[in-house]
DRENPA-3360 file (N, C-alpha, C; in nm, 2 decimals, always signed):
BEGIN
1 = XXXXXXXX = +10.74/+12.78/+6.32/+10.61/+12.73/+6.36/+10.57/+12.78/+6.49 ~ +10.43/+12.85/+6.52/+10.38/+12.94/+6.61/+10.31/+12.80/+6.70 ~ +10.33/+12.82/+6.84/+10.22/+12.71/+6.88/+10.16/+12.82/+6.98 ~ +10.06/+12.83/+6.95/+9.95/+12.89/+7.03/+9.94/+12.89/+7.17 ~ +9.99/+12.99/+7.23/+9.96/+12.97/+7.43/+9.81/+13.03/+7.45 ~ +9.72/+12.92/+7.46/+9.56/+12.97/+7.49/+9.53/+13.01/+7.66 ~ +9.63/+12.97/+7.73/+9.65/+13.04/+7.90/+9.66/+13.15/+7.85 ~ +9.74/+13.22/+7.79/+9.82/+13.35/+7.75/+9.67/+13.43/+7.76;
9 = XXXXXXXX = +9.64/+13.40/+7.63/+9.50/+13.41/+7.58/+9.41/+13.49/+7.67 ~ +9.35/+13.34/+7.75/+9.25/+13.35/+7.85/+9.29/+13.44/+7.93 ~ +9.45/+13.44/+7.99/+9.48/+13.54/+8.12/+9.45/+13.72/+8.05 ~ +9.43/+13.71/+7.94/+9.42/+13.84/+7.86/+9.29/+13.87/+7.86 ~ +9.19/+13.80/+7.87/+9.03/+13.82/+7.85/+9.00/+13.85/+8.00 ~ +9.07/+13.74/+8.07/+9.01/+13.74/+8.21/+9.05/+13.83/+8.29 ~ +9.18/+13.92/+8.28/+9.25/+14.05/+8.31/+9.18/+14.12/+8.29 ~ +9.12/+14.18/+8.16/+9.00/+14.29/+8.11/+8.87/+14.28/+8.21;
17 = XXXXXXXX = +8.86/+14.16/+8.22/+8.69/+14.08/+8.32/+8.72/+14.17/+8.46 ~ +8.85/+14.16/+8.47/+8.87/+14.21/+8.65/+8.86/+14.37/+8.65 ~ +8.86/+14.39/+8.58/+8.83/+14.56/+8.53/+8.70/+14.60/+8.54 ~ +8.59/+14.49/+8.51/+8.48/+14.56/+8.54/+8.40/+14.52/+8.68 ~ +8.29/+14.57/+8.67/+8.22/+14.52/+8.80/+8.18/+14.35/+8.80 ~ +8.19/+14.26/+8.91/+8.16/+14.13/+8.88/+8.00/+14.15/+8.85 ~ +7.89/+14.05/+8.78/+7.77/+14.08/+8.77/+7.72/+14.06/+8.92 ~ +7.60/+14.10/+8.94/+7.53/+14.07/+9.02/+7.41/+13.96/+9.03;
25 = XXXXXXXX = +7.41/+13.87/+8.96/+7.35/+13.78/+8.93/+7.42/+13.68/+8.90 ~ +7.40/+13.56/+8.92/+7.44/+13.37/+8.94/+7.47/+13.35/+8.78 ~ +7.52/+13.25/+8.79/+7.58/+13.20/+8.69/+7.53/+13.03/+8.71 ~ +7.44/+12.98/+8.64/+7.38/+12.84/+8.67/+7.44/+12.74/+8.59 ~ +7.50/+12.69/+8.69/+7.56/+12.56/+8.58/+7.45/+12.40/+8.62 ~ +7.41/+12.37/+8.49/+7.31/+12.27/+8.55/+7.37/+12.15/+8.42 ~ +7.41/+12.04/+8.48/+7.44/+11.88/+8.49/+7.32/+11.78/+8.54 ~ +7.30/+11.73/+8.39/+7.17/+11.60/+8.40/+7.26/+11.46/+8.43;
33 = XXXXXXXX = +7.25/+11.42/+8.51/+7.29/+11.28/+8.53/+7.44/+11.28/+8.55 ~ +7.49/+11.19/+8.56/+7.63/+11.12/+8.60/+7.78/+11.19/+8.51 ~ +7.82/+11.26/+8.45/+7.94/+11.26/+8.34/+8.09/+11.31/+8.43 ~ +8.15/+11.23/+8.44/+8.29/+11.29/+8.50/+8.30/+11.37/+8.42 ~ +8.34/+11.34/+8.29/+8.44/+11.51/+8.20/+8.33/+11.61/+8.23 ~ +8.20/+11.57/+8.20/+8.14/+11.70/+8.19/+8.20/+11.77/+8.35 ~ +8.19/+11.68/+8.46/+8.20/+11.75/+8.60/+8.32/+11.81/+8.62 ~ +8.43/+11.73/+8.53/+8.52/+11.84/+8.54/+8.57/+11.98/+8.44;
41 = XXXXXXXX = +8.49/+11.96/+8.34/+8.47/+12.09/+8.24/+8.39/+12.18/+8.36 ~ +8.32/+12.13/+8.44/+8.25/+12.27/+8.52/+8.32/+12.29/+8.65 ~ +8.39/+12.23/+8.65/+8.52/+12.27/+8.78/+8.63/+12.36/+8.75 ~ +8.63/+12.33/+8.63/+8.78/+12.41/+8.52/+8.63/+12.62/+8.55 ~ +8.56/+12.57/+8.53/+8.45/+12.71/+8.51/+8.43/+12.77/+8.66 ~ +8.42/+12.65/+8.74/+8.39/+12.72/+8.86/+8.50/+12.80/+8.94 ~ +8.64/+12.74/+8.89/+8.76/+12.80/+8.97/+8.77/+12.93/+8.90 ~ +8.69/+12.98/+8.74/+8.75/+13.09/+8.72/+8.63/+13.22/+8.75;
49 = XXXXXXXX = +8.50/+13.14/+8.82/+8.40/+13.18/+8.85/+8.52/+13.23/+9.00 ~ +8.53/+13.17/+9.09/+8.55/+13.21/+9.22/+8.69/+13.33/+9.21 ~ +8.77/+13.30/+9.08/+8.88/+13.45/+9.04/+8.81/+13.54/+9.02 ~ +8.69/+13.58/+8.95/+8.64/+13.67/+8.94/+8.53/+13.70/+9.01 ~ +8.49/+13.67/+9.12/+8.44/+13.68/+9.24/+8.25/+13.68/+9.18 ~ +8.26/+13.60/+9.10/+8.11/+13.55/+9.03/+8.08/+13.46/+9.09 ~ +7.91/+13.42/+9.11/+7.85/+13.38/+9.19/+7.85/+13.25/+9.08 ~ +7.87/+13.14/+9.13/+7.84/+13.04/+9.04/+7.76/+12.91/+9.13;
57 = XXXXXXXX = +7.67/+12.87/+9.02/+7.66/+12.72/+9.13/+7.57/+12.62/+9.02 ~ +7.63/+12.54/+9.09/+7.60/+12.41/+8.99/+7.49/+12.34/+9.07 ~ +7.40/+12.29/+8.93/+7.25/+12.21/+8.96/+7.23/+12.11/+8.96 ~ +7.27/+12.02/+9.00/+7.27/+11.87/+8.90/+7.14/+11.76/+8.93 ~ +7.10/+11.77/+8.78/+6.96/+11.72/+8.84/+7.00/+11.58/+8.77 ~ +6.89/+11.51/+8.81/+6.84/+11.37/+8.84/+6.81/+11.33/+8.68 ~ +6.92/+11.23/+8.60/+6.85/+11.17/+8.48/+6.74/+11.11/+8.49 ~ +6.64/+11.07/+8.61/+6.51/+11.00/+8.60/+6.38/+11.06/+8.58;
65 = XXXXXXXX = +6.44/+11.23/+8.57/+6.29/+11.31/+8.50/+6.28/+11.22/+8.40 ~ +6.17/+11.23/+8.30/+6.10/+11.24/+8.15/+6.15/+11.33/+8.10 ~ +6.17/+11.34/+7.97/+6.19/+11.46/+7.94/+6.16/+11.59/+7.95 ~ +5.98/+11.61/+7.92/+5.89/+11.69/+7.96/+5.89/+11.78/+8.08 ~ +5.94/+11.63/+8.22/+6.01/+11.68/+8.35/+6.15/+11.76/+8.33 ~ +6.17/+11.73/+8.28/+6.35/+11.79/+8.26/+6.32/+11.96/+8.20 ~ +6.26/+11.95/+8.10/+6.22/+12.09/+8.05/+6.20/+12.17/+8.15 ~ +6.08/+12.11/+8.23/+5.98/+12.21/+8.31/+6.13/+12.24/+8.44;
73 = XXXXXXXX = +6.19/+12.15/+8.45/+6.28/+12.21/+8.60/+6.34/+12.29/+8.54 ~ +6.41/+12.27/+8.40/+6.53/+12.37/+8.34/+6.50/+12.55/+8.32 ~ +6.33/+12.45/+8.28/+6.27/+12.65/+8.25/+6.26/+12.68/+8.38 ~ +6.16/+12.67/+8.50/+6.15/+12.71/+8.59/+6.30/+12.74/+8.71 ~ +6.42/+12.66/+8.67/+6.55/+12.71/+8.72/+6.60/+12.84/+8.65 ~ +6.57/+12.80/+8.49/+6.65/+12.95/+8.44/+6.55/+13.08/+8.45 ~ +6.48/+13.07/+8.48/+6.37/+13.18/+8.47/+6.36/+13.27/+8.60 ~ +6.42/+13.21/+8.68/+6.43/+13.27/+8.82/+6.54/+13.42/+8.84;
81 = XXXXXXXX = +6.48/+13.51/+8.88/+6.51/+13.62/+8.85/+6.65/+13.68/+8.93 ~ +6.74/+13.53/+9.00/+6.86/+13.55/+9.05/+6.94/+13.47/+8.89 ~ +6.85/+13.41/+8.84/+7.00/+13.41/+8.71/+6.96/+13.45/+8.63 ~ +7.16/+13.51/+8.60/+7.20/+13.62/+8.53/+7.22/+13.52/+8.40 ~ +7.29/+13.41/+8.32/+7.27/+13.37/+8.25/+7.33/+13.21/+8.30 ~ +7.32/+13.07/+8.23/+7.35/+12.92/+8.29/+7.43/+12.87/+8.13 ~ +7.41/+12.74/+8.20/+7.54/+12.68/+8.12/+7.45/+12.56/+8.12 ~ +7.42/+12.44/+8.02/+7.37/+12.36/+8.02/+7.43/+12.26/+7.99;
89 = XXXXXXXX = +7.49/+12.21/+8.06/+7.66/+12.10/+8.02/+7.63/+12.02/+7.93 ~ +7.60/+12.01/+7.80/+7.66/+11.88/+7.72/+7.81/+11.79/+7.75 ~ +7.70/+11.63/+7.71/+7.62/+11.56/+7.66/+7.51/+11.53/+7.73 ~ +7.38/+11.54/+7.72/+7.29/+11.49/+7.79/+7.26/+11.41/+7.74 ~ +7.20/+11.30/+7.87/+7.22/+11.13/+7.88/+7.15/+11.13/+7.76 ~ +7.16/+11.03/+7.69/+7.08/+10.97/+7.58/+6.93/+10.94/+7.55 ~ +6.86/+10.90/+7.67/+6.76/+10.92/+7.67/+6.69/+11.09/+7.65 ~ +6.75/+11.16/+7.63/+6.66/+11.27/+7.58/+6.73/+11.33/+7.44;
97 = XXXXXXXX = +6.59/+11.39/+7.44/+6.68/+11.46/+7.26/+6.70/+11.59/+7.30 ~ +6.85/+11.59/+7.25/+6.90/+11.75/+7.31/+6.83/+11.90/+7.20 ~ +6.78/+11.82/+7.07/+6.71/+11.90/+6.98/+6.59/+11.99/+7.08 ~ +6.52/+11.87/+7.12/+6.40/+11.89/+7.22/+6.40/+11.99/+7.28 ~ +6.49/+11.94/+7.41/+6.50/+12.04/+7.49/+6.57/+12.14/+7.48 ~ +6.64/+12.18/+7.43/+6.71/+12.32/+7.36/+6.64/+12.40/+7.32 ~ +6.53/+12.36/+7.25/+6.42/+12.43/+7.18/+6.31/+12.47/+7.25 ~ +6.30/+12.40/+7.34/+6.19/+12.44/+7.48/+6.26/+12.58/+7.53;
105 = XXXXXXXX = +6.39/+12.57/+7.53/+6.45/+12.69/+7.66/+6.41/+12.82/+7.58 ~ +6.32/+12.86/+7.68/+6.33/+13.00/+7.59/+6.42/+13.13/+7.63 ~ +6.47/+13.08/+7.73/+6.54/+13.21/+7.79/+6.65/+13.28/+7.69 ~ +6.68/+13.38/+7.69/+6.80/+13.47/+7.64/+6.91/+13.48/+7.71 ~ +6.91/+13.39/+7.82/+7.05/+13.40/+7.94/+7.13/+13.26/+7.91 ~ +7.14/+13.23/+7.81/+7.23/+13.10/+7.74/+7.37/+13.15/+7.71 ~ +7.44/+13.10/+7.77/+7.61/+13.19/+7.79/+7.68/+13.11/+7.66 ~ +7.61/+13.00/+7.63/+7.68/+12.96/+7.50/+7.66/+12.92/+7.37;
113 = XXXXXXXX = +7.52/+13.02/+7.40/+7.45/+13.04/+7.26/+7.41/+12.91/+7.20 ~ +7.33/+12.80/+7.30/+7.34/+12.65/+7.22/+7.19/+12.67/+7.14 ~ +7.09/+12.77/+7.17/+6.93/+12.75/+7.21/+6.89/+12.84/+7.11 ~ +6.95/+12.92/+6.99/+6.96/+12.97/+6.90/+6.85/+13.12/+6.91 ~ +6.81/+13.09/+7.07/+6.74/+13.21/+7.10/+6.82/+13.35/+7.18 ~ +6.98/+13.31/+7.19/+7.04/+13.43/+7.27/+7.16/+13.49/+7.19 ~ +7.14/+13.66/+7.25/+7.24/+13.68/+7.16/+7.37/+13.67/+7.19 ~ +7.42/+13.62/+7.26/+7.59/+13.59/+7.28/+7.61/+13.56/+7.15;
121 = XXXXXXXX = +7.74/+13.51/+7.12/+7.81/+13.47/+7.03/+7.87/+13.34/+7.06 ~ +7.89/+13.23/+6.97/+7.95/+13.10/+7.05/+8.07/+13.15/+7.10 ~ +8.11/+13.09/+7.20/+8.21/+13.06/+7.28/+8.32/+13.03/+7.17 ~ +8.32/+12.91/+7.05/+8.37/+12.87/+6.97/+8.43/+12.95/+6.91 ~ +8.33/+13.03/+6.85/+8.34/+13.14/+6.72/+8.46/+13.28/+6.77 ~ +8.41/+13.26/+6.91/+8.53/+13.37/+6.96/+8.69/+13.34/+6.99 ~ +8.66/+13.19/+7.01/+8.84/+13.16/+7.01/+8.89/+13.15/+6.91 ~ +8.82/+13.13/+6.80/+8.87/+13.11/+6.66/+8.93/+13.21/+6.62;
129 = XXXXXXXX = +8.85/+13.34/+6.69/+8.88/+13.52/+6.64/+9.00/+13.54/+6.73 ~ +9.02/+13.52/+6.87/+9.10/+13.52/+6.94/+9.23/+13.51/+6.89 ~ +9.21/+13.36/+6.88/+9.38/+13.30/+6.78/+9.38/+13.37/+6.69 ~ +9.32/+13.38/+6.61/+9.35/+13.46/+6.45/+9.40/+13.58/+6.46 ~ +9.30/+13.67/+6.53/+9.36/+13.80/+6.57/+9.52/+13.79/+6.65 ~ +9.54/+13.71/+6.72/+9.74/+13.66/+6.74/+9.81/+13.66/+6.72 ~ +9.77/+13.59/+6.55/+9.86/+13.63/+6.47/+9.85/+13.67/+6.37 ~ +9.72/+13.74/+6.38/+9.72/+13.86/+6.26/+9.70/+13.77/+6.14;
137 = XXXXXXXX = +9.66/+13.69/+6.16/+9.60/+13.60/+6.05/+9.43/+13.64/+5.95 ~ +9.45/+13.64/+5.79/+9.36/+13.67/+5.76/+9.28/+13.55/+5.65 ~ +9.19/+13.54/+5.68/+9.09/+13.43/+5.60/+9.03/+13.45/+5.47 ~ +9.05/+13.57/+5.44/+9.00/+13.62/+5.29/+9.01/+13.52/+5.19 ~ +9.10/+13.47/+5.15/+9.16/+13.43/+5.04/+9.18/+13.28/+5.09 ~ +9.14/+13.27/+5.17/+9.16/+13.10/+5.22/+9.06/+13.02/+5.20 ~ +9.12/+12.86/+5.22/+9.02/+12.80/+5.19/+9.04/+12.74/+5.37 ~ +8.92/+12.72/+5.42/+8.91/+12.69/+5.58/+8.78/+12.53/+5.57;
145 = XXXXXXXX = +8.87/+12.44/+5.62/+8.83/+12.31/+5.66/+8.74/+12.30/+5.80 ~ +8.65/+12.21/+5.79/+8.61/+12.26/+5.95/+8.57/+12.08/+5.99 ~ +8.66/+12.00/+6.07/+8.64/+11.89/+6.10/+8.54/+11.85/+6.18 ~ +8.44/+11.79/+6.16/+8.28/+11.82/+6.29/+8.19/+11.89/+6.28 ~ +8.06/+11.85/+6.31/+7.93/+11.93/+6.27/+7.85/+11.93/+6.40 ~ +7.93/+11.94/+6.51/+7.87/+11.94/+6.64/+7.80/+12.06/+6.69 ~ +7.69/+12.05/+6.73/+7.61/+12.20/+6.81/+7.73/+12.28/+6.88 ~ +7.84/+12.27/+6.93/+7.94/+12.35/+7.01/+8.00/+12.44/+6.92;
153 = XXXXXXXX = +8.08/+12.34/+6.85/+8.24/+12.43/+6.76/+8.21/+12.40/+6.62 ~ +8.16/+12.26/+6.56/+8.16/+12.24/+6.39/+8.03/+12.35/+6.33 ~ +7.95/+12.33/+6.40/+7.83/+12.39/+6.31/+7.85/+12.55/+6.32 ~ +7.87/+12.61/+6.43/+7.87/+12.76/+6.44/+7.99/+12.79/+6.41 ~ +8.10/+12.73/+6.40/+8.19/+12.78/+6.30/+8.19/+12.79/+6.15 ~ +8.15/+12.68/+6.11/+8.14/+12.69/+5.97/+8.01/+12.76/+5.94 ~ +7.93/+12.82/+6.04/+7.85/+12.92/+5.95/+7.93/+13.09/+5.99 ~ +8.00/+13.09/+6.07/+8.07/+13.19/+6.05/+8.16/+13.22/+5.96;
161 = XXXXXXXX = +8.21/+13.10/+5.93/+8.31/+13.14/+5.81/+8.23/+13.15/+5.70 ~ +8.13/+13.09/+5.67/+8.09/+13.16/+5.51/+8.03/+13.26/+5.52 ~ +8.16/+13.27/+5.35/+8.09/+13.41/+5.32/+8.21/+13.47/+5.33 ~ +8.33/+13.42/+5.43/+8.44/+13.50/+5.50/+8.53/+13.48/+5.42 ~ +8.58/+13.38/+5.38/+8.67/+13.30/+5.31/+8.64/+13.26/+5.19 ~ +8.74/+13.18/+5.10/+8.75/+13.14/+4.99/+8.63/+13.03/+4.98 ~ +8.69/+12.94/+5.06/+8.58/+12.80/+5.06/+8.60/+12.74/+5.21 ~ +8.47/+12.70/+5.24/+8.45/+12.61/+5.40/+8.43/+12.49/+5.31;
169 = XXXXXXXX = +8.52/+12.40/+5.39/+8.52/+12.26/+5.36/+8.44/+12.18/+5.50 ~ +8.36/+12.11/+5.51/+8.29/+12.07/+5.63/+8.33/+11.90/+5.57 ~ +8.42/+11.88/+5.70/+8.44/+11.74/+5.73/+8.33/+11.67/+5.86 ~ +8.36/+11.51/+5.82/+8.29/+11.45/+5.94/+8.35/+11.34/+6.00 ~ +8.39/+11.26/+6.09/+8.43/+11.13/+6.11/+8.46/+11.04/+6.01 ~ +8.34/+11.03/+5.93/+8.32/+10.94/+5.84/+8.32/+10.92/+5.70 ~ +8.38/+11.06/+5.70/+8.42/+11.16/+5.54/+8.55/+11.16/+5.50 ~ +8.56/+11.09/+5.36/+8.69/+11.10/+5.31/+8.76/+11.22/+5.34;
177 = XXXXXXXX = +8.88/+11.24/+5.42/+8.94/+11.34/+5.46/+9.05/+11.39/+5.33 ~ +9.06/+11.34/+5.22/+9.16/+11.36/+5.16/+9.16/+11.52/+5.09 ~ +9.07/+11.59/+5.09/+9.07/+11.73/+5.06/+9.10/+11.81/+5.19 ~ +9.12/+11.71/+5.30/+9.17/+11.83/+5.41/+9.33/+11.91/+5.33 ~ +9.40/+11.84/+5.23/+9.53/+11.89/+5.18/+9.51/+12.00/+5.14 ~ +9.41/+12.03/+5.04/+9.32/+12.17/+5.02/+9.34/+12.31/+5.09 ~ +9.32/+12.23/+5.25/+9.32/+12.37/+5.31/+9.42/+12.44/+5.43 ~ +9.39/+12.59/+5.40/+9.51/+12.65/+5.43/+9.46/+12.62/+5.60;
185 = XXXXXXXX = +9.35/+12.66/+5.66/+9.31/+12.65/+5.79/+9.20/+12.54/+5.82 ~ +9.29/+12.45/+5.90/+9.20/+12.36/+5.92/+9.17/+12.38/+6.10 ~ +8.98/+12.33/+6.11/+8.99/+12.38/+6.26/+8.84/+12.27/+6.31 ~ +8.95/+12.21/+6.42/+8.89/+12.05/+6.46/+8.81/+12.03/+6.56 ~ +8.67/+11.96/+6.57/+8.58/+11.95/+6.67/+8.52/+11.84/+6.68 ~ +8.61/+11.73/+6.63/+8.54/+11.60/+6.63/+8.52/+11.55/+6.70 ~ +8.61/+11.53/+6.83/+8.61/+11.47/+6.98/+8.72/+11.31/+6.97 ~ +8.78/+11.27/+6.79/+8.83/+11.17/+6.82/+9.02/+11.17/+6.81;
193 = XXXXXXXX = +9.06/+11.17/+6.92/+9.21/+11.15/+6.92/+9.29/+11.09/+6.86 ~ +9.40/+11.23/+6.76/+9.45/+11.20/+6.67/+9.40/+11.14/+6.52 ~ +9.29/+11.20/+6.52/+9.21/+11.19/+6.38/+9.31/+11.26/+6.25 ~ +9.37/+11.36/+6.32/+9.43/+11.47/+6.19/+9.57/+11.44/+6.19 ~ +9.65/+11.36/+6.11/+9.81/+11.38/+6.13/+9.87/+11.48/+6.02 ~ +9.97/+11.52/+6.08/+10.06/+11.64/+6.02/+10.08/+11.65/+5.86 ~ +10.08/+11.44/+5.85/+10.12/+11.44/+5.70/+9.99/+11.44/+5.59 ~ +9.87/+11.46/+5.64/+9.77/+11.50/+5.59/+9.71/+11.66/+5.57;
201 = XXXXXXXX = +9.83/+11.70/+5.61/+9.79/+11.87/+5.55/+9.91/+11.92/+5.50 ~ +9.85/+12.03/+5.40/+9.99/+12.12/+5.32/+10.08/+12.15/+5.36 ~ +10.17/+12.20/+5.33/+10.30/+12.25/+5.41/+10.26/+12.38/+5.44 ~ +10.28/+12.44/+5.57/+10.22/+12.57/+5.64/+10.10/+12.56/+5.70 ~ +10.02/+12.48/+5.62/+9.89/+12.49/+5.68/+9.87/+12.56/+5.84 ~ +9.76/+12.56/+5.89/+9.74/+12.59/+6.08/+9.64/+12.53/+6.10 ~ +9.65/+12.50/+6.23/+9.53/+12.37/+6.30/+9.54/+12.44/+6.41 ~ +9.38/+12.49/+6.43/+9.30/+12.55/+6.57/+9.22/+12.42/+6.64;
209 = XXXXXXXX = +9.27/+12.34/+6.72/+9.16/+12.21/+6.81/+9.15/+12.23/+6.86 ~ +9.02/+12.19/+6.88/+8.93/+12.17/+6.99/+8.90/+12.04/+7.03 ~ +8.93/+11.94/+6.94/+8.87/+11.81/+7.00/+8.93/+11.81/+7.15 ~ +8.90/+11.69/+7.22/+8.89/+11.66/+7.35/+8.88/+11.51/+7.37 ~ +8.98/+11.43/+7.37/+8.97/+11.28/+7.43/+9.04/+11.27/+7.52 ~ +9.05/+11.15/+7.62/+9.15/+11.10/+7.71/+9.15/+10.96/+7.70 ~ +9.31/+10.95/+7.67/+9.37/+10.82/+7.62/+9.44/+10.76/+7.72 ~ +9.45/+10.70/+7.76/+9.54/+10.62/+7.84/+9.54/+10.73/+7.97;
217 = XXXXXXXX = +9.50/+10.76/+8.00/+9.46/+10.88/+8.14/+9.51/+10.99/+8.09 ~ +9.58/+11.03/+7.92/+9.62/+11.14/+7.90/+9.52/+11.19/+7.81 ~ +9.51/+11.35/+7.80/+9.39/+11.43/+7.72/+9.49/+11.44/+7.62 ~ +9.38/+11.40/+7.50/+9.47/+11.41/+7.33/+9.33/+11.49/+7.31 ~ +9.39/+11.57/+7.15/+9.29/+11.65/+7.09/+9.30/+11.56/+6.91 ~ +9.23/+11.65/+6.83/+9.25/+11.56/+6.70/+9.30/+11.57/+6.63 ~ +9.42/+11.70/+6.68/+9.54/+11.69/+6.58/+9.65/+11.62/+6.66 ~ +9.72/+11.55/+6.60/+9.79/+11.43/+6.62/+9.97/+11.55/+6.63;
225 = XXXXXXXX = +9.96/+11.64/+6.72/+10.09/+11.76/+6.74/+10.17/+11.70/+6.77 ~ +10.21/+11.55/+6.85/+10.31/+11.46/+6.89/+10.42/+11.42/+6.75 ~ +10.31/+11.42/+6.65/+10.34/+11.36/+6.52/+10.47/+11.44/+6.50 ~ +10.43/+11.62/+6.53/+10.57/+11.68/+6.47/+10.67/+11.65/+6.54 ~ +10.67/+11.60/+6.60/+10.86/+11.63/+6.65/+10.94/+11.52/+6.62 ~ +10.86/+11.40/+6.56/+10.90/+11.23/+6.47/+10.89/+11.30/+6.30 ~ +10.84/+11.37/+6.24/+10.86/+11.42/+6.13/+10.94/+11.56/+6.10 ~ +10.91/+11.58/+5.96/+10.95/+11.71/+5.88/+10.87/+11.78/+5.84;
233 = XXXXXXXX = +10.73/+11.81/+5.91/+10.65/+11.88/+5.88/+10.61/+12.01/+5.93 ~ +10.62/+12.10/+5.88/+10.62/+12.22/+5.91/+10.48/+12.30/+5.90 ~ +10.46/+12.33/+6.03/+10.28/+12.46/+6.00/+10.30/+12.59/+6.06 ~ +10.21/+12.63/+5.99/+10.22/+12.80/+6.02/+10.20/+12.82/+6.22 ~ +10.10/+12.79/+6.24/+10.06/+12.72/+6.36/+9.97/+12.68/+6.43 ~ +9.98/+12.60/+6.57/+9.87/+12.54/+6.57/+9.86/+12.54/+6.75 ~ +9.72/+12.54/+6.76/+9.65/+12.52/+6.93/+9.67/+12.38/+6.99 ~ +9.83/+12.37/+7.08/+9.81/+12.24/+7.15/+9.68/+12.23/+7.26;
241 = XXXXXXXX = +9.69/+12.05/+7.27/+9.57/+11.99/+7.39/+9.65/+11.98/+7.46 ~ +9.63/+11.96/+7.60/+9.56/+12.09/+7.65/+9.64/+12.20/+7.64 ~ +9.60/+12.33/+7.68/+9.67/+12.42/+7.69/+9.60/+12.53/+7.56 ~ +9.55/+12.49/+7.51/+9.48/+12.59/+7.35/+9.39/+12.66/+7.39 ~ +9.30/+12.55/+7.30/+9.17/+12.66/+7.29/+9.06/+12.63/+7.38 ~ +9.06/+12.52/+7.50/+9.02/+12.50/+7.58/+9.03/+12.64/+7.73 ~ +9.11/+12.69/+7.73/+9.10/+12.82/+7.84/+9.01/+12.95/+7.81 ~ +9.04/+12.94/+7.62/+8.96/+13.03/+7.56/+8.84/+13.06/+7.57;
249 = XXXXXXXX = +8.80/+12.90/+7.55/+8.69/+12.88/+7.56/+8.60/+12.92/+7.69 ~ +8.65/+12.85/+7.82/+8.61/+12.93/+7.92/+8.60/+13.09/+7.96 ~ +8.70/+13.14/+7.91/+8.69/+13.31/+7.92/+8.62/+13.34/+7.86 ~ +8.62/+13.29/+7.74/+8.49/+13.37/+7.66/+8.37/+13.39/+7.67 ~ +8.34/+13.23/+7.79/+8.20/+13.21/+7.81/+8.17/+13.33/+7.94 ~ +8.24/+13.31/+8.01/+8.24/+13.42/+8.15/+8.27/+13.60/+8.02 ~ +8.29/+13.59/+7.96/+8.30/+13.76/+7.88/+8.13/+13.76/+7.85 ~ +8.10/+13.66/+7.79/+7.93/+13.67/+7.73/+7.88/+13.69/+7.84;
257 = XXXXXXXX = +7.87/+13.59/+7.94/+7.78/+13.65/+8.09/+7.81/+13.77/+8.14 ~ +7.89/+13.87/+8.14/+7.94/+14.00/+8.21/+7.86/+14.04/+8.09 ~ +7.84/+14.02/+7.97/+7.76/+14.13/+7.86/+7.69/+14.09/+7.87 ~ +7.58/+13.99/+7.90/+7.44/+13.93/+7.93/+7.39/+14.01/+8.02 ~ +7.45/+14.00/+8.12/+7.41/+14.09/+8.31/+7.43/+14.26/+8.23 ~ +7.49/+14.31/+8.21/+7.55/+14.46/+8.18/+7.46/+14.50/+8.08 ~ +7.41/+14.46/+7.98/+7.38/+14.49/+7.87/+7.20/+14.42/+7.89 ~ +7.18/+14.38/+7.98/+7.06/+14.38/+8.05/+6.91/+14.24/+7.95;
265 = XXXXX = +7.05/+14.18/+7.88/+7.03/+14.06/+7.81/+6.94/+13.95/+7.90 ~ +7.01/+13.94/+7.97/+6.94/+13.85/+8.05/+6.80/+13.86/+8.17 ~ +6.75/+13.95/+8.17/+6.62/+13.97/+8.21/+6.52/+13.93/+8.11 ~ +6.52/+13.87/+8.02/+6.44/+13.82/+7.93/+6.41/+13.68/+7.98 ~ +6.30/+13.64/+7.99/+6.23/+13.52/+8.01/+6.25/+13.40/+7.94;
% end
């Protein structure tokens, strides 16, 4: 059983990054209101902003716009012709609809492709390829599970895989999981810890997570990986929390900004 080193990974993307010229343009990280994890998902970004000698800076505006208000600062921040492409930290507070405002953004400097107007590639979609390519893993003939229908990892993965594979199984919280046995690649973005145990998938199967909880002050993901070493279950392999597909995920986002700035993506309004 393979367990995936996603440091390994990331130190491999962000090695090639130091090869090219840093961009010459900012990298805007902008935070609506209060969220510790979000603050510390953009501290994990900023430390690999300052390795690669990228201009980064964080915005954090005020949940007491209106909505309307929130648009008009987001457009008028991204549109400013020192940024190169931004980051718009989900979850935003509940009082606004993230449909909304995502749809207002018109810019093409969206580093994580949430705004369905840029051409990066999810962040998601590329760790998926990352790992796979690892281990030389091929999806043809598979049948691939995708736990979550979230704007980040469930939904843009499972439109990448069709079409690729045998069959996409699209799970949800609230959906009888019992066809997860079904599949050969299962790959999780539900956000709830320890949702997936070992003895609910085939023998060999592989599990790519992404979920993200913190339990008792420790970060769990939604595959329940503690489970193997109290059982007899065997997988082909799988992305532990932390340490997976969370570093991935960062390099990949700083890979899309260096091709946004370079490839002259991001001068678009």
């Amino acid at each position: 059983m393979i367990v995936i080193d996603g440091k390994k990974i990331a130190g491999e993307i962000i090695a090639d990054l130091k090869k090219r010229p840093a961009p010459q343009k900012e990298l805007a990280a902008i935070l609506v209101g209060e969220n510790s994890a979000s603050a510390s998902f953009l501290r994990q970004k900023e430390k690999i902003a300052k390795e690669l000698g990228v201009s980064f800076r964080l915005y954090n505006l005020s949940s007491d716009f209106s909505e309307g208000e929130l648009i008009a600062e987001l457009t008028k921040l991204i549109s400013g012709d020192q940024v190169g492409g931004f980051i718009l930290q989900l979850p935003l507070p509940v009082k606004y609809d993230r449909a909304s405002v995502l749809a207002a953004l018109s810019s093409g400097k969206d580093v994580d492709a949430l705004t369905g107007k840029s051409k990066a590639v999810p962040p998601a979609v590329l760790a998926v390829q990352d790992v796979l390519k690892e281990v030389n893993y091929s999806v043809t003939d598979k049948v691939v599970g995708v736990v979550g229908r979230g704007l980040l990892v469930g939904r843009p993965i499972a439109e990448y895989f069709t079409g690729k594979c045998r069959e996409v199984i699209i799970f949800h919280t609230k959906t009888d999981l019992s066809r997860i046995a079904d599949c050969d690649l299962v790959i999780c973005g539900a956000g709830k810890a320890g949702l997936i145990k070992p003895e609910m998938l085939k023998a060999g199967a592989e599990v790519i997570d992404f979920g993200f909880a913190v339990v008792d002050g420790k970060i769990s993901g939604d595959f329940d990986a503690k489970a193997l070493e109290a059982g007899h279950w065997s997988l082909g392999f799988y992305t532990p929390t932390p340490g997976g597909t969370g570093p991935i995920l960062v390099a990949e986002l700083f890979k899309n900004f260096y091709n946004m700035v370079s490839d002259g993506i991001s001068n678009a309004r």
